[in-house]
ROSE-4610 file (N, C-alpha, C; in Angstrom, 1 decimal, always signed):
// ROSE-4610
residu = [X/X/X/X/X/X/X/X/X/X/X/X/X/X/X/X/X/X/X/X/X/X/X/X/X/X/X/X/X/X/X/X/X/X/X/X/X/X/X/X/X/X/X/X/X/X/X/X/X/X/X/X/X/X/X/X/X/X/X/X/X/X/X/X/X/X/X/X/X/X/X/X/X/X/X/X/X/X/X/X/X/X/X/X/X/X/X/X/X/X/X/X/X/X/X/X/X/X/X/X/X/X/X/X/X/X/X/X/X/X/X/X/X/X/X/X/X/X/X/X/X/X/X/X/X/X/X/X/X/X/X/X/X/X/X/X/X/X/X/X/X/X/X/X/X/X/X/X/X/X/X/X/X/X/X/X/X/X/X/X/X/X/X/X/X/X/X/X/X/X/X/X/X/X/X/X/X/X/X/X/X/X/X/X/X/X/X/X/X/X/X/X/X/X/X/X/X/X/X/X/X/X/X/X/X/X/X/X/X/X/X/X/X/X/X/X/X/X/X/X/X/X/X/X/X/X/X/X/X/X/X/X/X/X/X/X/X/X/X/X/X/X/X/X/X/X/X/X/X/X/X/X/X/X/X/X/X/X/X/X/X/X/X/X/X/X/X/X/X/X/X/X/X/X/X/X/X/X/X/X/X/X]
num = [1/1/1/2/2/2/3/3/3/4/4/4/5/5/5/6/6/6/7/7/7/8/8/8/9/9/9/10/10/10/11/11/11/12/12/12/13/13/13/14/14/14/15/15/15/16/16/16/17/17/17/18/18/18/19/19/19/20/20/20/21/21/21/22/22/22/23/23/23/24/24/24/25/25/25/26/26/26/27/27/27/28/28/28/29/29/29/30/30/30/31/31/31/32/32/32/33/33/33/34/34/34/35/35/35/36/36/36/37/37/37/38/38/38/39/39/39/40/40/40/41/41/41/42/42/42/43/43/43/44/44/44/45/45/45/46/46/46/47/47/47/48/48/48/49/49/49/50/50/50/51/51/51/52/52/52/53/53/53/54/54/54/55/55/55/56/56/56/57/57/57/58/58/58/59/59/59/60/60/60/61/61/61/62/62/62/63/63/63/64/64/64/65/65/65/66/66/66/67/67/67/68/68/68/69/69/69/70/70/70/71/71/71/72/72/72/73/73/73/74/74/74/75/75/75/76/76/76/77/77/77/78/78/78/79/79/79/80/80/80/81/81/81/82/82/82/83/83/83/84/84/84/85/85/85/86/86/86/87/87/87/88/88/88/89/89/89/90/90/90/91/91/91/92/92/92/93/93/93/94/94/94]
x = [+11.4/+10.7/+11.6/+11.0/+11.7/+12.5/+12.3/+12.5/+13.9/+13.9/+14.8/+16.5/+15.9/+16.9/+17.4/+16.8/+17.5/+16.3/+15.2/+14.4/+13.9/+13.1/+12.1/+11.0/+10.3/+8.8/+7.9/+7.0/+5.4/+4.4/+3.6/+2.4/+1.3/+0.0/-1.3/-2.1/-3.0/-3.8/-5.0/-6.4/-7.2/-7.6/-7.2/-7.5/-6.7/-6.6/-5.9/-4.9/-5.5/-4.9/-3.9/-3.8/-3.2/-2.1/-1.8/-1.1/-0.4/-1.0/+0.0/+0.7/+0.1/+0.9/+1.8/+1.9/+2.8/+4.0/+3.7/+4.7/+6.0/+4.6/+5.3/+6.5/+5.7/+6.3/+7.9/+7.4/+8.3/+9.0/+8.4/+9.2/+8.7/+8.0/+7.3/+6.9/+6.6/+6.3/+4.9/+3.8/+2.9/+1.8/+0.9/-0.2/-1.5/-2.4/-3.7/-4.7/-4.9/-6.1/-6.3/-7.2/-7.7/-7.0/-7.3/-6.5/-7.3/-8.2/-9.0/-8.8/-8.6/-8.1/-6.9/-5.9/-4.8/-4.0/-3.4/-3.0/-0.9/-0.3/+1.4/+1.3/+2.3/+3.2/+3.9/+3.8/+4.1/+5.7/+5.5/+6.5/+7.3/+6.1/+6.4/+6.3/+7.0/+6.6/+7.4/+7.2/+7.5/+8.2/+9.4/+9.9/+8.7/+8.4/+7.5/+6.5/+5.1/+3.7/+3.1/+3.0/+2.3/+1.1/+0.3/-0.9/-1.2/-1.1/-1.0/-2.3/-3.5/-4.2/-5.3/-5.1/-5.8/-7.1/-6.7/-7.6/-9.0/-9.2/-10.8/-11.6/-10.6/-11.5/-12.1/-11.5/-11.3/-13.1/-13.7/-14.7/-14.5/-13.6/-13.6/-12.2/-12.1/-10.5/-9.5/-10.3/-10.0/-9.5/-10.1/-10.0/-8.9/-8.6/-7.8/-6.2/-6.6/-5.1/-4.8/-5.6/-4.9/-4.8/-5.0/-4.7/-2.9/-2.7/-1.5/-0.7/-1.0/-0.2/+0.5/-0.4/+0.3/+1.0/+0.7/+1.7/+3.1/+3.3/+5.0/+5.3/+7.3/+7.8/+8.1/+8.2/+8.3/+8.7/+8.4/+8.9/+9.0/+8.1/+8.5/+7.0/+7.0/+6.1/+4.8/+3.6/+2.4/+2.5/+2.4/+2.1/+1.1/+0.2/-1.5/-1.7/-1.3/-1.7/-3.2/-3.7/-4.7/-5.0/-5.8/-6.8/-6.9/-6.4/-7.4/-7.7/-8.9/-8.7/-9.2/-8.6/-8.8/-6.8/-6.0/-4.8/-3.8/-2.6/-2.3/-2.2/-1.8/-1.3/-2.3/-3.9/-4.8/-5.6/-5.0/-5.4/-4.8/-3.3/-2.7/-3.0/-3.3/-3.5/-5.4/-5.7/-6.9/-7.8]
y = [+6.6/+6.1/+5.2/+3.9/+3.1/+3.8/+5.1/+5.9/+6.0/+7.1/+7.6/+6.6/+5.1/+4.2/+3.8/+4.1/+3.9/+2.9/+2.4/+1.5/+2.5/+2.1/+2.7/+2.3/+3.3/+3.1/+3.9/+3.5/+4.1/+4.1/+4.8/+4.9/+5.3/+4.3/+4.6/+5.5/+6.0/+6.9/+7.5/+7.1/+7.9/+9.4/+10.0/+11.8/+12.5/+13.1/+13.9/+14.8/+15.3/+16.6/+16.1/+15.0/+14.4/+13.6/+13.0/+12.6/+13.9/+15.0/+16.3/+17.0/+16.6/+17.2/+16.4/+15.2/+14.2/+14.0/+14.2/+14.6/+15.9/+17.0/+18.3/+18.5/+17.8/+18.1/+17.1/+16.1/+14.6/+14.0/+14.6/+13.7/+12.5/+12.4/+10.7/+10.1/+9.1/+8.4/+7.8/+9.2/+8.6/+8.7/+7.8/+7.5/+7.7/+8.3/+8.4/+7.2/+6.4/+5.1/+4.1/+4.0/+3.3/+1.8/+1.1/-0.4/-1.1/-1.0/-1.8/-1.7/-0.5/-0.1/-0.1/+0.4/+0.3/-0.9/-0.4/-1.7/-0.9/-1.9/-1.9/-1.1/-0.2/-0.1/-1.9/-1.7/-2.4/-3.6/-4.7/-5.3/-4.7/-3.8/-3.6/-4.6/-4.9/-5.8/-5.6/-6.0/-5.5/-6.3/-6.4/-6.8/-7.2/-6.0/-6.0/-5.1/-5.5/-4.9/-4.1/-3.3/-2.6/-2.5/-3.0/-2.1/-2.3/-0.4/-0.5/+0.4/-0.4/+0.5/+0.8/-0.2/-0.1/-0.8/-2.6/-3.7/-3.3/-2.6/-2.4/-1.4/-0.8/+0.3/-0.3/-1.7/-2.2/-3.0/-2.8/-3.5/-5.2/-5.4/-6.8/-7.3/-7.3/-7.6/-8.8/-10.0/-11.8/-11.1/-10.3/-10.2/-9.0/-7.9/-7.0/-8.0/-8.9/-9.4/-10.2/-11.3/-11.7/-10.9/-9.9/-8.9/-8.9/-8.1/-7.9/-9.3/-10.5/-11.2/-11.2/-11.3/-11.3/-10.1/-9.0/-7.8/-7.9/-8.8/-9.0/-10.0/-10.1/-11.0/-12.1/-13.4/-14.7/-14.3/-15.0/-15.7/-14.5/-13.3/-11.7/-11.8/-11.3/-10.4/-9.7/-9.9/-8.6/-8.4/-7.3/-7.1/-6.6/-7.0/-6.4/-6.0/-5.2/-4.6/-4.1/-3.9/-3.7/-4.0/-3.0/-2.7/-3.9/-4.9/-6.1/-5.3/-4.7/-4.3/-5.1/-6.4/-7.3/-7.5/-7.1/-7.2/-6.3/-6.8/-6.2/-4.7/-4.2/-2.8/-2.1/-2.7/-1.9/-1.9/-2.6/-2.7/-1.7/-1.8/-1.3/+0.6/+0.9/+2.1/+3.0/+1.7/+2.4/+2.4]
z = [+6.6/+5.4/+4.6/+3.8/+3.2/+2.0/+1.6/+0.6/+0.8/+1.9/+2.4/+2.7/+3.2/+3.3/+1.8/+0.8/-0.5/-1.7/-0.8/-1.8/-2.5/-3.7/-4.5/-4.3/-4.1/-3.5/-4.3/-4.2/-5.2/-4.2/-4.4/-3.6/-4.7/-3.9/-4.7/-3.7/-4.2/-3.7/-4.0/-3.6/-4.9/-5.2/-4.0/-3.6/-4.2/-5.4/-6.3/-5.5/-4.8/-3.7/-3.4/-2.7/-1.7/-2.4/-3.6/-4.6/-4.5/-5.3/-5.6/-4.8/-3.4/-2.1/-1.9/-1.8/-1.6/-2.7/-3.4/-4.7/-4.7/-4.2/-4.4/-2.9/-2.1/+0.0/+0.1/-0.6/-0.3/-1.5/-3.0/-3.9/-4.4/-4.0/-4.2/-5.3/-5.5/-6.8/-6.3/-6.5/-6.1/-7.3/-7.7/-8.5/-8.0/-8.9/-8.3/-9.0/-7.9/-8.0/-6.4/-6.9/-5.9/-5.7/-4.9/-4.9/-6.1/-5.9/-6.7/-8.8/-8.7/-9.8/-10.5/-9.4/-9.9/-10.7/-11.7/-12.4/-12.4/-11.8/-12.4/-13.7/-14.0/-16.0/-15.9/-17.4/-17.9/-17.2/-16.9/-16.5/-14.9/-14.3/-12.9/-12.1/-11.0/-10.0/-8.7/-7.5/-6.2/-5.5/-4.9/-3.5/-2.8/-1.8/-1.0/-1.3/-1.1/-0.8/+0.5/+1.0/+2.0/+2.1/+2.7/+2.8/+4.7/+4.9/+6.2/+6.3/+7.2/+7.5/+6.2/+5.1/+4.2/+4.0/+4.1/+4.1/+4.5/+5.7/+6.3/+5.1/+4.8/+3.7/+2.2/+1.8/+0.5/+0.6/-0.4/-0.7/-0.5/-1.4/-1.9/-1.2/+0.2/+0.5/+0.3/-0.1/-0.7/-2.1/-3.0/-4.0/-4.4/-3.7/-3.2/-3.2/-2.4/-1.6/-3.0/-3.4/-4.6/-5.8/-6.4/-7.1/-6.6/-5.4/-4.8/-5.4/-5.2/-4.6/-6.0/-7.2/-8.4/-9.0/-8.3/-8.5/-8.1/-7.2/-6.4/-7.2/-7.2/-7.7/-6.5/-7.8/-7.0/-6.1/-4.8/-3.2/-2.5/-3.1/-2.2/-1.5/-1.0/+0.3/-0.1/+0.7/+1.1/+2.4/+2.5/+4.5/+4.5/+5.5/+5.4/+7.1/+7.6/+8.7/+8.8/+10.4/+10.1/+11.7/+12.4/+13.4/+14.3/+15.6/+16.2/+17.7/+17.9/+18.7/+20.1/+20.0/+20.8/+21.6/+20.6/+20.4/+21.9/+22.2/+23.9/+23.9/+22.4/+21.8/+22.1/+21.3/+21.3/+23.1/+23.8/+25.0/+25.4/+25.6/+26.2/+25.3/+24.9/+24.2/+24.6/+25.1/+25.5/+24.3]
């Protein structure tokens, strides 16, 4: 985990349960909201963005990504992973 190597990490999440388990199991700095909702505290901003495995679930994903993009600081990062199952991995995986 990027945790573990020393960054500071947050996680959003909209499943209450799953927030409090991740909190209580791991320690985490996790928030309950949706992407779409979630808004930074005040004067937050990010290195880098994750969303792995998220994008296909988001309603509005154009709108999703530029949300993000203004959440990071200058010249930093989004990473948007995400399913091509045309891709050699997903071949190769069956």
């Amino acid at each position: 985990m990027l945790a573990g190597d020393g960054y500071r990490c947050i996680g959003i999440e909209p499943n209450e349960r799953m927030v409090a388990e991740g909190r209580r199991r791991f320690g985490l700095d996790l928030r309950v909201a949706s992407l779409e909702e979630f808004e930074p505290r005040a004067g937050e901003r990010f290195d880098c963005i994750l969303l792995l495995q998220v994008i296909a679930h988001v309603a509005a994903p154009a709108a999703a990504i530029a949300r993000l993009v203004r959440w990071r600081r200058p010249g930093r990062r989004v990473l948007v992973e995400t399913w091509d199952r045309r891709s050699w991995t997903a071949r190769l995986a069956g």
